[in-house]
PDB file of N, CA, C and O in Angstrom:
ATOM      1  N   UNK A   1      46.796  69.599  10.485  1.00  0.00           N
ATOM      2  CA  UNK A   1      46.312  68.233  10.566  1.00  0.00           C
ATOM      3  C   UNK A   1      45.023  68.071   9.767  1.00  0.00           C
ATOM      4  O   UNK A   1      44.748  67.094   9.071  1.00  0.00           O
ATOM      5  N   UNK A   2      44.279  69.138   9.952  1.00  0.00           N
ATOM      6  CA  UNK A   2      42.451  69.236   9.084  1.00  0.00           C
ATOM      7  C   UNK A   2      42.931  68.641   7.629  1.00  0.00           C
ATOM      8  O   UNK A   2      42.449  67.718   6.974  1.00  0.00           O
ATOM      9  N   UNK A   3      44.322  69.702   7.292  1.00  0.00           N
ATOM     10  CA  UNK A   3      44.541  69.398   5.143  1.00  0.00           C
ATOM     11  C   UNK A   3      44.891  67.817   5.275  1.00  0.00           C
ATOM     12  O   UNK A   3      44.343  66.927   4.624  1.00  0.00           O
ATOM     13  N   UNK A   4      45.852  67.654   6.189  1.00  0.00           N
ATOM     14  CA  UNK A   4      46.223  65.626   5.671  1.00  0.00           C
ATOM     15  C   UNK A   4      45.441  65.151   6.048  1.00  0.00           C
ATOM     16  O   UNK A   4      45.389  64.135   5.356  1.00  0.00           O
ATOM     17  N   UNK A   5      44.158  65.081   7.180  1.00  0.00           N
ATOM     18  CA  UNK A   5      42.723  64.131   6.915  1.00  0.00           C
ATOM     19  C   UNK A   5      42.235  64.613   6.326  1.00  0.00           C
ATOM     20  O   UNK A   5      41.330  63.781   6.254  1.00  0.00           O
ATOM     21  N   UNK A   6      41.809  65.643   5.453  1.00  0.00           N
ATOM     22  CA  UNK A   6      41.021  65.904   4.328  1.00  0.00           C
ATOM     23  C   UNK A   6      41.361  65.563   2.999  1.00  0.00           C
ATOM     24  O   UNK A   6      40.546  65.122   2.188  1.00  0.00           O
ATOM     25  N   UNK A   7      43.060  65.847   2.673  1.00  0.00           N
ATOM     26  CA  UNK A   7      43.697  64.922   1.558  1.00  0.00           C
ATOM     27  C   UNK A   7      43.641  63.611   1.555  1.00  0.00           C
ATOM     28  O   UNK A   7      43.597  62.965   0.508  1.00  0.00           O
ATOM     29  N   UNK A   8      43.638  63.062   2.778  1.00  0.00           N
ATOM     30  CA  UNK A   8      43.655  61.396   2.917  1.00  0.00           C
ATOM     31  C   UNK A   8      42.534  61.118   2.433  1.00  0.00           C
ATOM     32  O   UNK A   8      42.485  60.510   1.364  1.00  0.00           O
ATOM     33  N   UNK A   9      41.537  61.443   3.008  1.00  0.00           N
ATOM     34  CA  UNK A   9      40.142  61.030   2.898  1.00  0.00           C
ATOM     35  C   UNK A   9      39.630  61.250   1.355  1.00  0.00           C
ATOM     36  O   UNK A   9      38.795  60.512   0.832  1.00  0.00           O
ATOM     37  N   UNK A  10      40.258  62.384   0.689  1.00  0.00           N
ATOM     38  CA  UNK A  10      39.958  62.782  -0.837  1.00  0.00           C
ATOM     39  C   UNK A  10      40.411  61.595  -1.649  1.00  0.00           C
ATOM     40  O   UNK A  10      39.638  60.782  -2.157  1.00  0.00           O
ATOM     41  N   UNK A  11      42.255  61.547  -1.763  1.00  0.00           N
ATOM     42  CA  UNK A  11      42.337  60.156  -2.292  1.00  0.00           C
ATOM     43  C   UNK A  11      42.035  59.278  -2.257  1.00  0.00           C
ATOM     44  O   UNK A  11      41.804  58.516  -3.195  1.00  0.00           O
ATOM     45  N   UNK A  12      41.942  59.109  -1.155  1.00  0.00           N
ATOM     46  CA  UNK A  12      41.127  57.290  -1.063  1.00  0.00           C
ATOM     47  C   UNK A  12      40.035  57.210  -1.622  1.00  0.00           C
ATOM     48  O   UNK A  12      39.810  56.194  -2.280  1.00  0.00           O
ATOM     49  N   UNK A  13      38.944  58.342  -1.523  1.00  0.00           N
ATOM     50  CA  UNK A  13      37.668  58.131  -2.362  1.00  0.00           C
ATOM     51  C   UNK A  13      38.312  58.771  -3.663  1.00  0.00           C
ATOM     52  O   UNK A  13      38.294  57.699  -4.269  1.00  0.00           O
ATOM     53  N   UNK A  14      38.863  59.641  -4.583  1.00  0.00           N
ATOM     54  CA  UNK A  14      38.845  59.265  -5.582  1.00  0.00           C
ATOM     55  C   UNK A  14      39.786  58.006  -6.434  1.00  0.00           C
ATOM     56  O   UNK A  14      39.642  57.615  -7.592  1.00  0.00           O
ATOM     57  N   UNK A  15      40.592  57.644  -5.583  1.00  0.00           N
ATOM     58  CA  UNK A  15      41.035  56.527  -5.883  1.00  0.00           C
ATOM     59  C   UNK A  15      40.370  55.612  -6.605  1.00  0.00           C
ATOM     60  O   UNK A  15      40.550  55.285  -7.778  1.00  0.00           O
ATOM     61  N   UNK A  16      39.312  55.084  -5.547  1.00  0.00           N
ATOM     62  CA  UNK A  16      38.139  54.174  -5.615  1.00  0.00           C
ATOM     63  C   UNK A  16      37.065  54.769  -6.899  1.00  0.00           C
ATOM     64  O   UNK A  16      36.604  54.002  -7.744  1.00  0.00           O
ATOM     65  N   UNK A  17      36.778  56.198  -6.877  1.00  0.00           N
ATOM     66  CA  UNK A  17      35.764  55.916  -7.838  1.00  0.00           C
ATOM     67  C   UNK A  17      36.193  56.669  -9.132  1.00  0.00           C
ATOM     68  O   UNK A  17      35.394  56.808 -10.058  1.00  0.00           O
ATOM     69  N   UNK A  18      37.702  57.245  -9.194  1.00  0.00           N
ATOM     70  CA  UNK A  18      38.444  57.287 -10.439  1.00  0.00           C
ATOM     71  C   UNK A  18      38.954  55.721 -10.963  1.00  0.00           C
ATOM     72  O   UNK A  18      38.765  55.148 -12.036  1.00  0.00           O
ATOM     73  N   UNK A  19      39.501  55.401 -10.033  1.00  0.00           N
ATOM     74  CA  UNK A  19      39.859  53.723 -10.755  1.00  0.00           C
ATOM     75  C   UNK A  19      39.384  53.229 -11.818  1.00  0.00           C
ATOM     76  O   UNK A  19      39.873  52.877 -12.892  1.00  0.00           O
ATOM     77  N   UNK A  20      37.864  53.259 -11.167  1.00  0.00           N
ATOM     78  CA  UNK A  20      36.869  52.254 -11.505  1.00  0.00           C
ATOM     79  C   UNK A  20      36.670  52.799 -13.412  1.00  0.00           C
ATOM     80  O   UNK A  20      36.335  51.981 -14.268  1.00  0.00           O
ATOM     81  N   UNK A  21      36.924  54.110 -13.694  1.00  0.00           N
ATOM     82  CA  UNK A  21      36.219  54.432 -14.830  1.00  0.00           C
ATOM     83  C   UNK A  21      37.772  54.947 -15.814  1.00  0.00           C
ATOM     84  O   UNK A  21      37.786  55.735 -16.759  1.00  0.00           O
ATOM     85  N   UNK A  22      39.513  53.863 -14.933  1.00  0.00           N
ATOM     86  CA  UNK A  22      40.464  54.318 -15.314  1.00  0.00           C
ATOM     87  C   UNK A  22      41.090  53.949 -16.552  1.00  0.00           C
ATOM     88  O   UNK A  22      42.293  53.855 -16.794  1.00  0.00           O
ATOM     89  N   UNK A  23      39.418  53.614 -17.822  1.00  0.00           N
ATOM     90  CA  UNK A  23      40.020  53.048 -19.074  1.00  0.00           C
ATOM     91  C   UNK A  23      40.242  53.430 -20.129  1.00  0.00           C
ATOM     92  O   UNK A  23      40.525  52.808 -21.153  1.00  0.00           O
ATOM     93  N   UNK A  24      40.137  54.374 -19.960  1.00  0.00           N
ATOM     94  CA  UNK A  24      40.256  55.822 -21.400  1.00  0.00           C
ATOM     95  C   UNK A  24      41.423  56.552 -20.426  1.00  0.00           C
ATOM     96  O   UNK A  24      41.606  56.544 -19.209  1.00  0.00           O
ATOM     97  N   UNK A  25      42.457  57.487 -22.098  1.00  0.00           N
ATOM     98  CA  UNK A  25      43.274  58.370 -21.605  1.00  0.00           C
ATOM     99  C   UNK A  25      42.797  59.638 -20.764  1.00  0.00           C
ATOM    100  O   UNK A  25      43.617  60.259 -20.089  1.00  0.00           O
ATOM    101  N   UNK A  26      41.587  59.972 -20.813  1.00  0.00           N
ATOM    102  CA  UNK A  26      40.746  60.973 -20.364  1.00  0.00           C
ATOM    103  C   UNK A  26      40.279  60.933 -18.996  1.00  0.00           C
ATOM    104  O   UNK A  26      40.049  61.876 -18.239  1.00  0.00           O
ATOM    105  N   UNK A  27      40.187  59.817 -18.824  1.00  0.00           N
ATOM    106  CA  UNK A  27      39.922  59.389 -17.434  1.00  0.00           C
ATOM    107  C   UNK A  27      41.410  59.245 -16.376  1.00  0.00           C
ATOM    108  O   UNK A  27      41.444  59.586 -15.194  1.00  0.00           O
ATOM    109  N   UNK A  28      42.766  58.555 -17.300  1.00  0.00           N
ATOM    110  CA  UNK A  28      43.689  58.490 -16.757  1.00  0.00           C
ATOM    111  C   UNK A  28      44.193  59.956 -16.758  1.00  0.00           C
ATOM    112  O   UNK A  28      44.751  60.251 -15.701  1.00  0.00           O
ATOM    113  N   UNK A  29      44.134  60.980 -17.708  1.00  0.00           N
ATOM    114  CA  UNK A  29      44.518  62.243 -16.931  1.00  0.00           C
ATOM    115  C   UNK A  29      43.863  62.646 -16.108  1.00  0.00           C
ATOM    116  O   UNK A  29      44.584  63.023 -15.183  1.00  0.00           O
ATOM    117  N   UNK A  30      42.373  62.857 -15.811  1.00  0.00           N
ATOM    118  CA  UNK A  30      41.665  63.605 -14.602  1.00  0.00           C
ATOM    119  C   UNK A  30      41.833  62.743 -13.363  1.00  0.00           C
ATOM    120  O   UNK A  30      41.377  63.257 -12.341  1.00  0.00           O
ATOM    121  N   UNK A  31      42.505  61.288 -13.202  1.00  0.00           N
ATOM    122  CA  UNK A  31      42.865  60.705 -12.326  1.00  0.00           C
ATOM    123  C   UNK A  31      44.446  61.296 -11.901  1.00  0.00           C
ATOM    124  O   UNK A  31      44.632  61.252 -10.685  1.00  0.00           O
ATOM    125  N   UNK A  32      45.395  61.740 -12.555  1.00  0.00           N
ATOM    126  CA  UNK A  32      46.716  62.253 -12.689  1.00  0.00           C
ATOM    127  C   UNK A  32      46.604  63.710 -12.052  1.00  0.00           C
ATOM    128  O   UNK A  32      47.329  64.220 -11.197  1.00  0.00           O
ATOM    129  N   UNK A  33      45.612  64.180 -12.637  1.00  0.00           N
ATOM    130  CA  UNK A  33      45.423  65.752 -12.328  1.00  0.00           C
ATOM    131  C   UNK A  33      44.971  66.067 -10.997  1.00  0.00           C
ATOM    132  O   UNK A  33      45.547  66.864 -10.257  1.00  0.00           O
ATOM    133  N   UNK A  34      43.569  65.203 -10.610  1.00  0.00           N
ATOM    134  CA  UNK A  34      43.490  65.306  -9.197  1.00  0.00           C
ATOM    135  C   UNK A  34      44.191  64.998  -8.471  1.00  0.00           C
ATOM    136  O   UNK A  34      44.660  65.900  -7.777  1.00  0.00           O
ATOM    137  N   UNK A  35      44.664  63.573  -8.213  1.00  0.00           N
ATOM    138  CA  UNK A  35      45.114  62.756  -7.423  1.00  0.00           C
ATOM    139  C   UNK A  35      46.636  63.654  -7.277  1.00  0.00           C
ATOM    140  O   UNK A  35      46.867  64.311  -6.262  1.00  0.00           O
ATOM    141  N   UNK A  36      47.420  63.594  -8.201  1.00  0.00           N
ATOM    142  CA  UNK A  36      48.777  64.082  -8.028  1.00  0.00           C
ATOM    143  C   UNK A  36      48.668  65.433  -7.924  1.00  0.00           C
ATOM    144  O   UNK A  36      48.982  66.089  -6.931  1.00  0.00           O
ATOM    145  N   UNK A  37      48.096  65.978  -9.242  1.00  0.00           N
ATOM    146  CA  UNK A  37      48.482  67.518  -8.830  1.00  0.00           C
ATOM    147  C   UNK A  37      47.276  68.501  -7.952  1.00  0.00           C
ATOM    148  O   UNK A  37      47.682  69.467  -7.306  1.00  0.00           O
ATOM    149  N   UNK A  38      46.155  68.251  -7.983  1.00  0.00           N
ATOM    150  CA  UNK A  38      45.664  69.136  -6.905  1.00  0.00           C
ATOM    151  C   UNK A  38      45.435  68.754  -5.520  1.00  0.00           C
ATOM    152  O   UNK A  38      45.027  69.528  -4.654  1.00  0.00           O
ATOM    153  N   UNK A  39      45.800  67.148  -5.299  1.00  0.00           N
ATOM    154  CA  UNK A  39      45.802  66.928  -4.186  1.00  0.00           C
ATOM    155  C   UNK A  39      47.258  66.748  -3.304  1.00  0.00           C
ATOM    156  O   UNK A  39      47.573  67.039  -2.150  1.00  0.00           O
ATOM    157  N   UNK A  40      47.987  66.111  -4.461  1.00  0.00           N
ATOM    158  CA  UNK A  40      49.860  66.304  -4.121  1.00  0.00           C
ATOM    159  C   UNK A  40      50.339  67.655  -3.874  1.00  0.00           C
ATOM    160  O   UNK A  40      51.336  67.828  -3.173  1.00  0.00           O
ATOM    161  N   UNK A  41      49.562  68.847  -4.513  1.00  0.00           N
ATOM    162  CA  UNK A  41      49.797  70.393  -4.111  1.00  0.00           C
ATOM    163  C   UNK A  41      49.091  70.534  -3.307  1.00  0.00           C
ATOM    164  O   UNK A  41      49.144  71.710  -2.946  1.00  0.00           O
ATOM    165  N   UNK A  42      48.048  69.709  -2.487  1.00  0.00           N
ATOM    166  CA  UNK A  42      47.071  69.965  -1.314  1.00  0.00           C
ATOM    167  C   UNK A  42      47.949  69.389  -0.010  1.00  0.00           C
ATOM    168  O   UNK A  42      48.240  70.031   0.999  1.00  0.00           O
ATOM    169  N   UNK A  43      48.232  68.231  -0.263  1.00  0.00           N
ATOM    170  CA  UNK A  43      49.066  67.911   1.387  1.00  0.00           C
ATOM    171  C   UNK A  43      49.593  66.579   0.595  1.00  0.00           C
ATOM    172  O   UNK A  43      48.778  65.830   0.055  1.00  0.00           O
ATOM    173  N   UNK A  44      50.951  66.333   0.556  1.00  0.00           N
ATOM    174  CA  UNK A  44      51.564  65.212   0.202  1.00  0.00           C
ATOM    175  C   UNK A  44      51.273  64.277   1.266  1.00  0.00           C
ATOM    176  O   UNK A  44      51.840  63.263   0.859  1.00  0.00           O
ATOM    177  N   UNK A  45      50.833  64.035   2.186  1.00  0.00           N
ATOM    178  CA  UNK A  45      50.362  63.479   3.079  1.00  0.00           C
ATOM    179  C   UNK A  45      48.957  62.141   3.146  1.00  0.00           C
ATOM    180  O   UNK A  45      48.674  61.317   4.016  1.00  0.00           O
ATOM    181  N   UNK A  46      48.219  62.514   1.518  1.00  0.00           N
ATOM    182  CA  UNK A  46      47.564  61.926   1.304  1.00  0.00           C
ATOM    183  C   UNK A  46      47.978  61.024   0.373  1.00  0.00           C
ATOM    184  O   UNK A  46      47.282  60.027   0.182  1.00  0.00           O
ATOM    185  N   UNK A  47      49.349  61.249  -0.468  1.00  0.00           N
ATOM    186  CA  UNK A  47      49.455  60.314  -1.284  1.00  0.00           C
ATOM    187  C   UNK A  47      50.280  58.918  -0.399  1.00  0.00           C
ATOM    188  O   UNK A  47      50.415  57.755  -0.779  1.00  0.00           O
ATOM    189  N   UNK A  48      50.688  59.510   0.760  1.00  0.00           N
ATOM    190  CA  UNK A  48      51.369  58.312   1.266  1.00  0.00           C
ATOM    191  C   UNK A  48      50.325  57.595   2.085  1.00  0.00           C
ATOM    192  O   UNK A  48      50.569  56.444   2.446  1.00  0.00           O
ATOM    193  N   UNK A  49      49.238  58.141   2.394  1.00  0.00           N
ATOM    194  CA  UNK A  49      48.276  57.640   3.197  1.00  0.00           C
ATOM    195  C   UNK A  49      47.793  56.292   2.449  1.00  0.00           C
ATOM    196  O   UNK A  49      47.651  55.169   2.935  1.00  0.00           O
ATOM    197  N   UNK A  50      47.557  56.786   0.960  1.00  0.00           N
ATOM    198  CA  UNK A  50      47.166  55.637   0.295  1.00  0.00           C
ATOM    199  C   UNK A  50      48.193  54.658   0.067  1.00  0.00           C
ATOM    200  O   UNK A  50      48.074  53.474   0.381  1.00  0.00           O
ATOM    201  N   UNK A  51      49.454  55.291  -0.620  1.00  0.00           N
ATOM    202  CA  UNK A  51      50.236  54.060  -0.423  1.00  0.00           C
ATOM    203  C   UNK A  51      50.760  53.200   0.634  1.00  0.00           C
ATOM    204  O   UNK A  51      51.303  52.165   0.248  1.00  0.00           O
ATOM    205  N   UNK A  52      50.709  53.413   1.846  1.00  0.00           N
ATOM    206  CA  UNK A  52      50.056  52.792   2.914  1.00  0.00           C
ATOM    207  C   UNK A  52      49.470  51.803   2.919  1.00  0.00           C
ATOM    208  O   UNK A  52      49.774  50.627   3.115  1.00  0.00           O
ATOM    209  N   UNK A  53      47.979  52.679   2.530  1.00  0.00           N
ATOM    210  CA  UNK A  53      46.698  51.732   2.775  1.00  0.00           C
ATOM    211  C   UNK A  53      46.635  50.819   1.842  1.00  0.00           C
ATOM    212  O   UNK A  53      46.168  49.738   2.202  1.00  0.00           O
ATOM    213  N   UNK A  54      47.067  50.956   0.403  1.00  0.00           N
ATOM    214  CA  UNK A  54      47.022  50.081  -0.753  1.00  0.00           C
ATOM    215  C   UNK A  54      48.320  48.633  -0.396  1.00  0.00           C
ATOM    216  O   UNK A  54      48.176  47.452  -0.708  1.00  0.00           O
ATOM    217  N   UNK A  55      49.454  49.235   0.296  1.00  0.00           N
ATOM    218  CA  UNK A  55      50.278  48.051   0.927  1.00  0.00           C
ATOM    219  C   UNK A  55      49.623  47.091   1.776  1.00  0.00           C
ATOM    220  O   UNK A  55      49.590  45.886   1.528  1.00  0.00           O
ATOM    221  N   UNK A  56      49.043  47.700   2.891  1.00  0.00           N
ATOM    222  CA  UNK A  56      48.646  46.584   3.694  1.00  0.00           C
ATOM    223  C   UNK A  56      47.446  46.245   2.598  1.00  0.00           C
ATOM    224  O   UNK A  56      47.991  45.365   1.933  1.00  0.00           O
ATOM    225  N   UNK A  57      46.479  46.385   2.179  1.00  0.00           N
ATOM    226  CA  UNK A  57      45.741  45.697   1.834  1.00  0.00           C
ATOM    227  C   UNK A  57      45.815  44.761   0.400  1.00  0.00           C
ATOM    228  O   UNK A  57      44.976  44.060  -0.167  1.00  0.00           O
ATOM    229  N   UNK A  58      46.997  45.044   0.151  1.00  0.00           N
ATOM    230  CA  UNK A  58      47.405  43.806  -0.780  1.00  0.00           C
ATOM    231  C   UNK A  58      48.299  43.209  -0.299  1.00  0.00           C
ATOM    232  O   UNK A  58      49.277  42.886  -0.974  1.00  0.00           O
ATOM    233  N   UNK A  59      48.168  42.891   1.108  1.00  0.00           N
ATOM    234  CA  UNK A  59      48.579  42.181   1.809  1.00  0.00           C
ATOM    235  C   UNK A  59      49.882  41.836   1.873  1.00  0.00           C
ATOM    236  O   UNK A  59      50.455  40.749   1.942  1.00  0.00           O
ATOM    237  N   UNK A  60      50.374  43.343   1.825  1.00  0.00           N
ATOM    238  CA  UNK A  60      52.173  43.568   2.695  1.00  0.00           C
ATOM    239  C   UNK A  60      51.899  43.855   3.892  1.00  0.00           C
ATOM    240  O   UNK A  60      52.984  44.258   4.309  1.00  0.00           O
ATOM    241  N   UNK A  61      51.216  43.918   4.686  1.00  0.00           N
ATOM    242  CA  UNK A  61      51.222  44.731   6.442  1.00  0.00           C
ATOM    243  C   UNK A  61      52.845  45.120   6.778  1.00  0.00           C
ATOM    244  O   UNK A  61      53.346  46.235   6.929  1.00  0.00           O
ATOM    245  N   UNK A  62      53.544  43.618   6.844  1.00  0.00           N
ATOM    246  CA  UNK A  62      54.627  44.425   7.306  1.00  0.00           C
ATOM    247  C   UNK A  62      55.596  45.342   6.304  1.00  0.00           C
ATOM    248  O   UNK A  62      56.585  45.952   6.709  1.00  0.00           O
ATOM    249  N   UNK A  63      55.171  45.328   5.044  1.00  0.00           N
ATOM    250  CA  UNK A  63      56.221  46.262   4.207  1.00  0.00           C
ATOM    251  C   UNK A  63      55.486  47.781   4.810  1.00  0.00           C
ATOM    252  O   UNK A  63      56.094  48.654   5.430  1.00  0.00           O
ATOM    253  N   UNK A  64      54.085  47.797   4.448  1.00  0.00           N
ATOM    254  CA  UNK A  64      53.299  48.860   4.835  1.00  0.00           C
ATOM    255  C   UNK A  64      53.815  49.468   6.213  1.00  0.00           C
ATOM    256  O   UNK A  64      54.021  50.678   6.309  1.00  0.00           O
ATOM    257  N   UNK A  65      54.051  48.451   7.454  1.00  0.00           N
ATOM    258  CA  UNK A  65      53.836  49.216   8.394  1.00  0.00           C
ATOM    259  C   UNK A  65      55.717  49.740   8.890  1.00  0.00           C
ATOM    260  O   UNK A  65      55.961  50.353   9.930  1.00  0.00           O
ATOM    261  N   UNK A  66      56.718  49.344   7.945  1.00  0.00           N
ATOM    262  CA  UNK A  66      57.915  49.277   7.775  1.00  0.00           C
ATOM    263  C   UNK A  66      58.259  50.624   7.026  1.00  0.00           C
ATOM    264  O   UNK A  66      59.311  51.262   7.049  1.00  0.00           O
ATOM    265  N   UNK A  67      57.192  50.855   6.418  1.00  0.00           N
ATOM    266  CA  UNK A  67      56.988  52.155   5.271  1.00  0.00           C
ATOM    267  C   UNK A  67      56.872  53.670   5.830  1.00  0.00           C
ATOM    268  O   UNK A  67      57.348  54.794   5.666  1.00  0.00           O
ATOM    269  N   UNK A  68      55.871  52.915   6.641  1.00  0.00           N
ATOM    270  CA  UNK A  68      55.378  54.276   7.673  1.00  0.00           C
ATOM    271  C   UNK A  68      56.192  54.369   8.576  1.00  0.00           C
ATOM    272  O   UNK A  68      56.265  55.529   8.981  1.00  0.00           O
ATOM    273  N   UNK A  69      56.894  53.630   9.123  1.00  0.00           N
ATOM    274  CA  UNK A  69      57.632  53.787  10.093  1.00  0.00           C
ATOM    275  C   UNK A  69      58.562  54.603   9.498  1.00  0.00           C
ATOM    276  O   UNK A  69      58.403  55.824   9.523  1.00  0.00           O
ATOM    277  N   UNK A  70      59.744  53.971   8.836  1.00  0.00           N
ATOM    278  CA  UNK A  70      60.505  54.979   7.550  1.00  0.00           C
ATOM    279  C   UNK A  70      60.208  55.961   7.332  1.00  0.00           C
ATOM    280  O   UNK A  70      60.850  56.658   8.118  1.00  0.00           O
ATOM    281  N   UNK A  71      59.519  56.667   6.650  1.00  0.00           N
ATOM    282  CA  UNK A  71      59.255  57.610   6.177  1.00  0.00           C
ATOM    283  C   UNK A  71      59.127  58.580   7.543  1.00  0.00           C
ATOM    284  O   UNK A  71      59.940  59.460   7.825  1.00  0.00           O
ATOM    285  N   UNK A  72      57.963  58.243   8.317  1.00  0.00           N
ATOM    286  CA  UNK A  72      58.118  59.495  10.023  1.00  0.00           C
ATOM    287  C   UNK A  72      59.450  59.378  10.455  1.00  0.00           C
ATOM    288  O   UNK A  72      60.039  60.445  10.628  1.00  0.00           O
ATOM    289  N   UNK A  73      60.116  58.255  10.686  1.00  0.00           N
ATOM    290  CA  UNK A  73      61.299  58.366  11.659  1.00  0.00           C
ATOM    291  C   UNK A  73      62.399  59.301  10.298  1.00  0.00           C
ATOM    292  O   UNK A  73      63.221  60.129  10.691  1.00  0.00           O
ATOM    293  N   UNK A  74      62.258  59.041   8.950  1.00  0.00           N
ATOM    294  CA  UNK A  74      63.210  59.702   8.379  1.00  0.00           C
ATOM    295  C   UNK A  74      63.031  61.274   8.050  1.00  0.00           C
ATOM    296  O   UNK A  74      63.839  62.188   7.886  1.00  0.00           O
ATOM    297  N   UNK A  75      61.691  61.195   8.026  1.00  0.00           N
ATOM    298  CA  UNK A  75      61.239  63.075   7.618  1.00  0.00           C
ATOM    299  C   UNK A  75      61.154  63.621   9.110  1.00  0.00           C
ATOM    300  O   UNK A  75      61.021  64.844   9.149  1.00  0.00           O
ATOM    301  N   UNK A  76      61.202  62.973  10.373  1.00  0.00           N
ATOM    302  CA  UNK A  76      61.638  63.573  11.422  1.00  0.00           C
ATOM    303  C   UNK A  76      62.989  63.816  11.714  1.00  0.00           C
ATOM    304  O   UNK A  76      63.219  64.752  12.480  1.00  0.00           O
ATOM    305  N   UNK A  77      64.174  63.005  11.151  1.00  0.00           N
ATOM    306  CA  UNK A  77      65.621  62.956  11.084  1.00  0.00           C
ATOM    307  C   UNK A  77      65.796  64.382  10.430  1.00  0.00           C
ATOM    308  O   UNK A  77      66.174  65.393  11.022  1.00  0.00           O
ATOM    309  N   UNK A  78      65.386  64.257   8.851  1.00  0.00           N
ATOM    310  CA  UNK A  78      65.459  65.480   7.917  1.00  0.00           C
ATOM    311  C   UNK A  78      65.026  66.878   8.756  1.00  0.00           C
ATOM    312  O   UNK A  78      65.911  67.732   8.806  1.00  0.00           O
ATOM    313  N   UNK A  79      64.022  67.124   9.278  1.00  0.00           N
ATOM    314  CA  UNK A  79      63.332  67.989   9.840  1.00  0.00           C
ATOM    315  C   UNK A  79      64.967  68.394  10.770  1.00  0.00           C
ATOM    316  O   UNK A  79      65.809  69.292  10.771  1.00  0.00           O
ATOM    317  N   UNK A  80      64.815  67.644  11.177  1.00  0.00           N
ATOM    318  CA  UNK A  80      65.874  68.071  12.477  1.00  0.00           C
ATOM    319  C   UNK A  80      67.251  68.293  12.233  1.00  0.00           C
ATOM    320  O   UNK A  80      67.932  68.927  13.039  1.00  0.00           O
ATOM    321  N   UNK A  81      67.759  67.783  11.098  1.00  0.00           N
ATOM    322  CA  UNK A  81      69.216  67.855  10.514  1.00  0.00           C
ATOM    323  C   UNK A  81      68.779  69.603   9.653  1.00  0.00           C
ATOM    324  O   UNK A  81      69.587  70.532   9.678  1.00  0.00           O
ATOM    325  N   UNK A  82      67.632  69.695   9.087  1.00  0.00           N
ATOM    326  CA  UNK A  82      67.474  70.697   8.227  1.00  0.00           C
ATOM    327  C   UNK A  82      67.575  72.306   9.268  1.00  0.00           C
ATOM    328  O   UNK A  82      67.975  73.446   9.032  1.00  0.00           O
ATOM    329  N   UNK A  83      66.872  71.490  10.668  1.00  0.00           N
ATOM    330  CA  UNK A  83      67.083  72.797  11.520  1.00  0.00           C
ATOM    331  C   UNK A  83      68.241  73.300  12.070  1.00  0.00           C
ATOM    332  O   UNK A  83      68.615  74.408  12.454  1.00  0.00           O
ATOM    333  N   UNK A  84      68.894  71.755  11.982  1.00  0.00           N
ATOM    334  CA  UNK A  84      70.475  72.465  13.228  1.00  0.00           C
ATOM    335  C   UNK A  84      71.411  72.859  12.269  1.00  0.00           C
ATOM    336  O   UNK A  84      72.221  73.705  12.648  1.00  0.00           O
ATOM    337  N   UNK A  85      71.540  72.276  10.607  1.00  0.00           N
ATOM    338  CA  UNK A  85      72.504  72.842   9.809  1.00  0.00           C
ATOM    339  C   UNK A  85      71.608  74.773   9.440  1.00  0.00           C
ATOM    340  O   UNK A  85      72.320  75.527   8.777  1.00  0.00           O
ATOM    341  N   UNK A  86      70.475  75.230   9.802  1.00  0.00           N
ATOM    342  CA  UNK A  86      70.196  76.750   9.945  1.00  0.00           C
ATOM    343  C   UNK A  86      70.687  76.801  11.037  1.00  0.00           C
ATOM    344  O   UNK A  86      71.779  77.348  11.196  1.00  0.00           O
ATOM    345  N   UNK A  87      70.215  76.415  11.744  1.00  0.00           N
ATOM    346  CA  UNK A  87      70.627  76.901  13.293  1.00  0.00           C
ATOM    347  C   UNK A  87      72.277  77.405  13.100  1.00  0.00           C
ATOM    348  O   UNK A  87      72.819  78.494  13.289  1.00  0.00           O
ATOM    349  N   UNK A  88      72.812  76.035  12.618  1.00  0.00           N
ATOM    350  CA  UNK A  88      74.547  76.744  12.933  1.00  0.00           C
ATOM    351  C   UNK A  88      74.891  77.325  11.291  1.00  0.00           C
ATOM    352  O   UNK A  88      76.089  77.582  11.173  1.00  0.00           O
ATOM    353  N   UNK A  89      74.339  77.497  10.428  1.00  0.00           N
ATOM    354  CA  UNK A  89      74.667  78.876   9.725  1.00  0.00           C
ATOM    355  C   UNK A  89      74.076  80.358  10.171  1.00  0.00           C
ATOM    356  O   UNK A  89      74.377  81.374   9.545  1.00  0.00           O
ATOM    357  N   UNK A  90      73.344  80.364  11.136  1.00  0.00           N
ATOM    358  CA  UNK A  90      72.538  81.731  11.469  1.00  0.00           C
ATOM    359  C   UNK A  90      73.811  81.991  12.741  1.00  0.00           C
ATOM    360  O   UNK A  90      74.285  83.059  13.130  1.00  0.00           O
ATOM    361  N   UNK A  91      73.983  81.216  12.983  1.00  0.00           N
ATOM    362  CA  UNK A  91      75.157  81.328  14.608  1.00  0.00           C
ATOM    363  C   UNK A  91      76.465  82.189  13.745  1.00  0.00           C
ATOM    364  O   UNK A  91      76.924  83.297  14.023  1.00  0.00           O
ATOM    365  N   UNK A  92      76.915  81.138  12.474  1.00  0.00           N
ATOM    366  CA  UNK A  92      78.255  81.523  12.083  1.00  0.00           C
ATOM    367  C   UNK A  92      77.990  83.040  11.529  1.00  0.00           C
ATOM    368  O   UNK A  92      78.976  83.777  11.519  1.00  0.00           O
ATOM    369  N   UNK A  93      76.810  83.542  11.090  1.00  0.00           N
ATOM    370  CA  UNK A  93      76.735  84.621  10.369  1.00  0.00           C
ATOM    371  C   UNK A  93      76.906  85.733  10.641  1.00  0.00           C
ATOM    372  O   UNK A  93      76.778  86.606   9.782  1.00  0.00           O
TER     373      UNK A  93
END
């Protein structure tokens, strides 16, 4: 739980103060590089946090909160389909 509030909390601030300086190609890769790859290899957890937070506050709430819902109720489905199809290949084996 510490890595996805610490990823959350990373993107959102560099979000905000990569954005701001996102007008050169130089700036749009070290925005690409953090954001996606050392923080998307840190906890994918933060990139949905923002897309989230960037929904409701451009004022989708309910796509946003339709989003989140989705995504937990479906990566909890996955989780659980991913365990019982091991479960019953470790049985058949």
């Amino acid at each position: 739980m510490g890595a996805n509030l610490l990823g959350s909390f990373a993107i959102g601030a560099l979000s905000v103060l990569l954005g701001a300086r996102a007008d050169s190609s130089a700036a749009l890769d070290l925005r690409l590089f953090l954001m996606t790859g050392v923080l998307g290899g840190f906890t994918t957890y933060s990139a949905f946090a923002l897309e989230s937070l960037l929904l409701a506050q451009g004022g989708a709430a309910w796509r946003s909160a339709g989003y989140v819902a989705a995504t937990i109720a479906l990566c909890l489905l996955a989780a659980w389909v991913g365990r019982a199809l091991a479960g019953a290949w470790i049985t058949e084996a």
